[in-house]
Backbone bond lengths (Angstrom), bond angles and torsions (degrees), N, CA, C in turn:
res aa  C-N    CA-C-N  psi(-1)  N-CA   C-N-CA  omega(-1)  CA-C   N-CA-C  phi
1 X - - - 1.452 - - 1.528 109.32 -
2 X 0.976 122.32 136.12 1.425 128.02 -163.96 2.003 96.42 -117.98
3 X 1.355 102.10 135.40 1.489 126.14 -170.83 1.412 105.00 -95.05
4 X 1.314 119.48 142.96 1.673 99.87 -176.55 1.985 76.38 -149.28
5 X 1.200 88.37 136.98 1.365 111.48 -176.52 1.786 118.39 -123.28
6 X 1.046 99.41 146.23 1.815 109.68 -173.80 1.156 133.19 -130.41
7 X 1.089 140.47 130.99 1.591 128.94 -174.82 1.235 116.54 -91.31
8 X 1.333 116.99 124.02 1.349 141.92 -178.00 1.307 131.76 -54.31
9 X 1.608 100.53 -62.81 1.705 131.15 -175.91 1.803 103.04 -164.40
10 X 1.496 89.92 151.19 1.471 100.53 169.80 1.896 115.99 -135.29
11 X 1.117 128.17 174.34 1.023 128.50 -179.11 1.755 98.19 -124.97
12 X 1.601 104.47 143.48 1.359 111.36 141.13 1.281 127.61 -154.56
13 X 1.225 118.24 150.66 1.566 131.51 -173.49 1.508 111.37 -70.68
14 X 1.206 151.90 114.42 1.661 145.18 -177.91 1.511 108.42 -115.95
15 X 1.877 104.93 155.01 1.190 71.96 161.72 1.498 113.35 -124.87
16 X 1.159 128.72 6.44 1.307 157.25 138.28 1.645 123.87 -50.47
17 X 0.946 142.54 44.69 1.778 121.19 -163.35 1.314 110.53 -73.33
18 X 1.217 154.93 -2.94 1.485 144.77 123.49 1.338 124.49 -25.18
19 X 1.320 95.64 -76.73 1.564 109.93 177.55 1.862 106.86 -61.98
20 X 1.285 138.01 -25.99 1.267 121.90 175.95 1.612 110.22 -91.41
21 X 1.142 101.46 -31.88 1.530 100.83 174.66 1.953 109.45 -55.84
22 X 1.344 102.37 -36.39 1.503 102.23 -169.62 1.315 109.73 -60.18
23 X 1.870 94.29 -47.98 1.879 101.51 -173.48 1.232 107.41 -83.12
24 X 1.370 147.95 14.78 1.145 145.38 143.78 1.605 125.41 -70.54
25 X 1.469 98.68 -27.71 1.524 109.44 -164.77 1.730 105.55 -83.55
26 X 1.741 75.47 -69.03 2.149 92.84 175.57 1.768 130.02 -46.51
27 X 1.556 102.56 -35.34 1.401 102.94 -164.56 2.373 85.73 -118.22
28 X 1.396 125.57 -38.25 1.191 100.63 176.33 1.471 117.10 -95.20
29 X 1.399 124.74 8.78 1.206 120.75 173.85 1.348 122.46 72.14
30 X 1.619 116.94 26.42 1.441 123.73 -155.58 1.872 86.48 -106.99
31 X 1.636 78.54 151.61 1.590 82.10 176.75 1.587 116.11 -118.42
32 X 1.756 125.44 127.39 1.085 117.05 168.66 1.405 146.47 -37.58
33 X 1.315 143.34 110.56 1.522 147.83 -148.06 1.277 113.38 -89.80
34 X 1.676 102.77 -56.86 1.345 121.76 -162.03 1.346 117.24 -149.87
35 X 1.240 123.03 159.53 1.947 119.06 -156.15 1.214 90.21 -177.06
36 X 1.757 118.30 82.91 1.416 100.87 177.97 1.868 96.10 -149.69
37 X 0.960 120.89 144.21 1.899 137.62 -156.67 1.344 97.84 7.96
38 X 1.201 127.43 -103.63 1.354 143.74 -168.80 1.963 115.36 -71.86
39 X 1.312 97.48 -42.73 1.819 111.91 -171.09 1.508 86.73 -77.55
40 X 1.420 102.67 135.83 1.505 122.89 160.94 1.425 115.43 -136.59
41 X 1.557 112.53 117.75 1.493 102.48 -164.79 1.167 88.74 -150.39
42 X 1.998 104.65 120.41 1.319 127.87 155.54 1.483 126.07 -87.45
């Protein structure tokens, strides 16, 4: 039986969140989730 596994969620540390949010969006096509005080999650 063969297991097939998937990734869920990831984390990353920035130090820019403009500028990573952009190059996440424009060139990986990721879409923003959440935008709330401190938590920033693309």
């Amino acid at each position: 039986m063969r297991h097939t596994y998937s990734l869920d969620h990831f984390a990353l540390l920035v130090r820019d969140l403009s500028r990573s949010v952009a190059f996440y969006t424009e060139n990986l096509s990721f879409e923003p989730i959440e935008r709330t005080g401190s938590a920033n999650v693309v």
